[in-house]
N, C-alpha and C positions, 0 to 999 in steps of 0.2 A: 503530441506533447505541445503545452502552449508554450510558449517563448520569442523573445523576442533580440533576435540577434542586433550586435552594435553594428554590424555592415549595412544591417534595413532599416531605411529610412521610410516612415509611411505619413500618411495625412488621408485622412476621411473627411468628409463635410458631407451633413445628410440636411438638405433646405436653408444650408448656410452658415451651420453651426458644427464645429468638430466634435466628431466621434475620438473618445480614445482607443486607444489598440494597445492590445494585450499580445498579440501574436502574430508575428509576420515571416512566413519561408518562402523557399525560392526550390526548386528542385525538378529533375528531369532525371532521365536513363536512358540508357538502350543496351538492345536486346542483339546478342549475336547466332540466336538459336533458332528454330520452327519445331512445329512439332509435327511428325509424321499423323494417318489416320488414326493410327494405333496409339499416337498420344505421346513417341516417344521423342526426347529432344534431339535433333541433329542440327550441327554446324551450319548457319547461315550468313549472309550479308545483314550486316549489323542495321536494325532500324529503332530508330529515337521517338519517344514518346513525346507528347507534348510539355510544355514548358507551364509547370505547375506553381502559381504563387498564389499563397495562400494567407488573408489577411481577416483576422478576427479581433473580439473581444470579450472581457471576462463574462457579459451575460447574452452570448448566443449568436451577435451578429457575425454573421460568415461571408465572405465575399471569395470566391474562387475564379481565377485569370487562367486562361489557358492561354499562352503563347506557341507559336508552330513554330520550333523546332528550328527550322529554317534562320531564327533570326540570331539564333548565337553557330550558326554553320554547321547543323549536326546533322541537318538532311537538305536534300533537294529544295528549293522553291516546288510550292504547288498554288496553280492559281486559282485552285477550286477551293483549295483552305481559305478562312478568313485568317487575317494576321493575330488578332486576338480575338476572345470571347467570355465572359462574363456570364457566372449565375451566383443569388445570393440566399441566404437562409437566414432565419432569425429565431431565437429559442422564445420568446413570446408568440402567443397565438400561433395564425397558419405559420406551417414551419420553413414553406419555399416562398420566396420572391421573387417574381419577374424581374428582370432587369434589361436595359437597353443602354449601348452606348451608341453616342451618336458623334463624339468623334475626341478622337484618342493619337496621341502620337508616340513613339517608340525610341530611346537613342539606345545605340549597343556601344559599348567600348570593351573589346575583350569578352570576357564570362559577364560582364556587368551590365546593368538593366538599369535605364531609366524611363519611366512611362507616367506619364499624365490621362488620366479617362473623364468624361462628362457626359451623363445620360440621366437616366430617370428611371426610378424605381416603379414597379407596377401600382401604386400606390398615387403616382406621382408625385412623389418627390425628387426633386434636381440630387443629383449625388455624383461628386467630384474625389477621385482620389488618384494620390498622385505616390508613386513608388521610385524609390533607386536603393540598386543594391547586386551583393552578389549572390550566386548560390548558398543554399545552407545545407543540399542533401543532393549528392549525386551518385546512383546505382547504376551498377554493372552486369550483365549474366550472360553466360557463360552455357557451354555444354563442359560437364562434370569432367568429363574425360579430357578435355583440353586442357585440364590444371590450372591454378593456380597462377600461372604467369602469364596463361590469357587473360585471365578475368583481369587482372594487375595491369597489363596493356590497354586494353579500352577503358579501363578508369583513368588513367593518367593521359591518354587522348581526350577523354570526355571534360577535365580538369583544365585541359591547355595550361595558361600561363599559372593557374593557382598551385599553393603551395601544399601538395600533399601533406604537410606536417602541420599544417592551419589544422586540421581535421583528424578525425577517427575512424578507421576502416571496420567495419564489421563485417563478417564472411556468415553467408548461409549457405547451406549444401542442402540441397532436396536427392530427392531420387535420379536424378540424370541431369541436373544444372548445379552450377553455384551461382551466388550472386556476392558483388561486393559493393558495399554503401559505404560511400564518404561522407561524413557530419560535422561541419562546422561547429568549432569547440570555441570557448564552453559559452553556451546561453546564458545571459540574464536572468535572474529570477524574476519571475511572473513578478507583474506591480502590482501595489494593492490598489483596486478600483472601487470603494466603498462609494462613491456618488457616480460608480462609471453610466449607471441607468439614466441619469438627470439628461445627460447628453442628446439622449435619442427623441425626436421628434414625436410627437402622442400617436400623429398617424403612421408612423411607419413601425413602432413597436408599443404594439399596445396593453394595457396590465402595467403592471407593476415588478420590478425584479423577485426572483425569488430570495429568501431568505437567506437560501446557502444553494449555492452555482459550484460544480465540480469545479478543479482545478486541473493544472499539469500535476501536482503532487499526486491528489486524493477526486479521480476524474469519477467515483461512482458515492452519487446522495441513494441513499437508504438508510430503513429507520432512524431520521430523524437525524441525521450522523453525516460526515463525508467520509469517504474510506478510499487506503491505498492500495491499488490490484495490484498483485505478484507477474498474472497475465491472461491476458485476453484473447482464445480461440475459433476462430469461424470457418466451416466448412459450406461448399454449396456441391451439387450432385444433380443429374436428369436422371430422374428416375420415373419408369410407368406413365410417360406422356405429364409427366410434369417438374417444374425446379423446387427443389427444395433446398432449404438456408440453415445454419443452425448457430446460434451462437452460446460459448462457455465462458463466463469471467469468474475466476477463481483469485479469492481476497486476499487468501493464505495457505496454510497447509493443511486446515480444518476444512476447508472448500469442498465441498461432497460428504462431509458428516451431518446426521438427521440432527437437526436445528444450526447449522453455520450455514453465513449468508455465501449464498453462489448463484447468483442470478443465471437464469439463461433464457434464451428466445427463438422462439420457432415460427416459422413460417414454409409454404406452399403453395406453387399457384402455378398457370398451367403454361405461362410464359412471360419474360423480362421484354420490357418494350426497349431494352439498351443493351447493349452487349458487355456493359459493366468492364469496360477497358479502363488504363489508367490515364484520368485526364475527363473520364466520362462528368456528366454532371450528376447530383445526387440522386439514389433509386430512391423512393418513398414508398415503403410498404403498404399499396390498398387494402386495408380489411374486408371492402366488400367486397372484394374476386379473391381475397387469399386465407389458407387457411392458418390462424395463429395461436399460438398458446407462447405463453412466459411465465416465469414461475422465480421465486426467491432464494429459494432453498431448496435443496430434495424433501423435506415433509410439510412445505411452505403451502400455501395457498395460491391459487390460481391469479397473476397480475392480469389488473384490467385499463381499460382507458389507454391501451399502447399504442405511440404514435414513434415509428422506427426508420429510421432513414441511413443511408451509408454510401459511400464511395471509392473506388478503387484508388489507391496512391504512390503504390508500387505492387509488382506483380504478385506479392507475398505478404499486403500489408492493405486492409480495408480503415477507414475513419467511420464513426459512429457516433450517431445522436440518437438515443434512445430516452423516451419517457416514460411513464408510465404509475398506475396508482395501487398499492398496496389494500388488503382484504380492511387494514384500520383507518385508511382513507391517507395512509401521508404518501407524501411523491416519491417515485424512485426514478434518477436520472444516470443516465451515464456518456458521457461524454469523451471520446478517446477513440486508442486504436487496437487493431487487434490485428493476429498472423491470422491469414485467408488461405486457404487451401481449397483452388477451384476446381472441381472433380468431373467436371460438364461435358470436356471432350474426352474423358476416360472413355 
C-alpha cells in the first residue's frame, strides 16, 4: 500500500535535485517460533527480522534500508552485520539499481529513527536521503497454541513506549502459528504527482513516465484501465528438483469467469540464488533459466514481454512489481502486495 504517514519525514535528492515521495514505512517483527523438519511450528526464543524502511514514488522509484535490529534493541549486536544496507529499483527501463553508501549515520531515540545516507547509484549518480520517523507496521507470531495473549505480549514488548491505540491490530492464524500486526492509523492519501517524473535525473530513470502508474487505490493497469484488487495470492513449493511460484490476483467476484480480468503468473526454475527471507533484497525472475507463463484471464491470451520481480515483507506478505504486454500490445502492470504461502520446507 503506498502511503505516506505524518510521523515520516523523507527527503531524496538524486544529482542534486529532489525527488518527491509518495511513500514512506518503517516496520520490523519477530518471530517466537522454528519449525521442526517436518515443518511443524514450536515455541522458540524470540528472533527479530531486520528493520525494514521503505521509501518510494508514484512512478517506480523504490529505495529499500535494511537496518539490524540491534539498533532499536530487539536482538543482540552482531559484528558481522552491516548496521544498514541499501538496494533501489526503478519502474523505467532496467528494473534494479545498484546502489552504494558510502557513509550514513543513524540516531535512535525510543522506536524512533533518524538516518541520513550518501552514496551513488550504479549509474553514478550522487543520491542523498535523509529519514526520521517511527514505525508504521510492527508483527508478531506466535505458535497457535500459545493463544492469543502471547502473540499480544511480544507485540507490546516489540511497541515499547508506543501507544497501542495509535494503530490497528490485525490477527492471522495459519495452520500452527498466528501473527499479530500493528498499523499506524490512518495514512494520508497518496499525493497527486502529475510532474512527479520531471524530478528524476535522464540518467538515472530513463523513458518517459507511463501514462497511468498503479496506485495504493487501483495497484493493477490493464486494458487500458487502472483496477482495484479484492486480493492478491501467492504460493511457492520444491517440487521434482525444482521451485515453483505462482501467482492469483482476483479484481472481483467475477475473477475466474471465461472473459473477467484475473491475471496470473507462473514461473519455475531449478533454484533461488536468496532464501527470500524478510528484509531479503528483491528476486527478479530470469527468463532465461526459468520457466514462465502469465495470462489475463482464464480464456485470455498468453502475456508476453514479463519482467517480474518481488520481496518478502513479512512472513505471510510478498510486494510485487510486475510488467508485462497484452496479445493488443497495451501494458499490463501491477504493483502491490499479496498473501505468500511458502510451502519449500513442507
Amino acid at each position: 500500500m503506498n502511503r505516506l504517514h505524518p510521523n515520516m519525514k523523507v527527503t531524496v535528492r538524486i544529482d542534486g535535485v529532489d525527488v518527491p515521495v509518495s511513500r514512506a514505512e518503517m516496520r520490523y517483527s519477530a518471530d517466537a517460533y522454528d519449525l521442526t523438519a517436518e515443518g511443524t511450528a514450536v515455541s522458540a526464543q524470540v528472533s527479530a527480522a531486520p528493520i525494514v524502511a521503505i521509501v518510494s514514488n508514484a512512478i517506480g522509484l523504490n529505495v529499500v534500508l535494511r537496518f539490524h535490529s540491534q539498533l532499536l534493541g530487539l536482538s543482540a549486536p552482531d559484528p558481522d552485520e552491516r548496521e544498514v544496507a541499501m538496494s533501489a529499483s526503478r519502474a523505467a527501463g532496467e528494473k534494479m539499481l545498484t546502489a552504494s553508501i558510502e557513509r550514513h549515520s543513524c540516531e535512535m531515540q525510543g522506536r524512533a529513527m533518524r538516518v541520513r545516507l550518501e552514496g551513488h547509484l550504479g549509474s553514478g549518480a550522487p543520491f542523498e536521503l535523509e529519514l526520521s520517523g517511527g514505525p508504521t507496521d510492527i508483527g508478531a507470531t506466535v505458535v497457535a497454541g500459545e493463544g492469543r495473549a502471547r502473540a499480544d505480549a511480544l507485540l507490546r514488548d516489540l511497541l515499547g513506549e508506543l501507544d497501542v491505540a495509535a494503530g490497528e491490530v490485525t490477527e492471522r492464524v495459519d495452520d500452527d502459528t498466528m501473527s499479530l500486526t500493528w498499523s499506524l492509523k490512518p495514512p494520508l492519501s497518496e499525493p497527486e504527482h502529475e510532474e512527479v517524473f520531471r524530478a528524476v535525473p535522464a540518467r538515472v530513470a530513463q523513458g518517459s513516465a507511463p501514462e497511468l502508474a498503479p496506485t495504493a487505490a487501483q495497484p493493477l493497469l490493464a486494458e487500458g484501465a487502472l483496477h482495484a484488487v479484492a486480493r492478491a495470492e501467492a504460493w511457492m513449493r520444491a517440487r521434482e528438483a525444482s521451485v515453483r511460484f505462482e501467482l492469483s490476483i482476483f479484481v472481483d467476484e467475477h475473477s475466474g469467469e471465461d472473459g473477467a480480468l484475473a491475471p496470473s503468473y507462473f514461473f519455475s526454475t531449478e533454484r533461488l540464488p536468496l532464501e527470500l527471507a524478510v528484509g531479503d533484497e528483491w528476486y527478479r525472475v530470469d527468463a532465461s533459466t526459468s520457466t514462465v507463463e502469465a495470462w489475463l484471464g482464464i480464456d485470455a491470451a498468453e502475456l508476453t514481454e514479463n519482467v517480474f520481480a518481488f520481496r518478502r515483507i513479512t512472513a505471510q506478505e510478498i510486494e510485487i512489481d510486475w510488467s508485462a504486454r497484452a496479445d493488443d500490445s497495451q501494458p499490463v502492470r501491477f504493483v502491490g502486495r499479496a498473501t505468500f504461502t511458502d510451502l519449500r520446507r513442507g
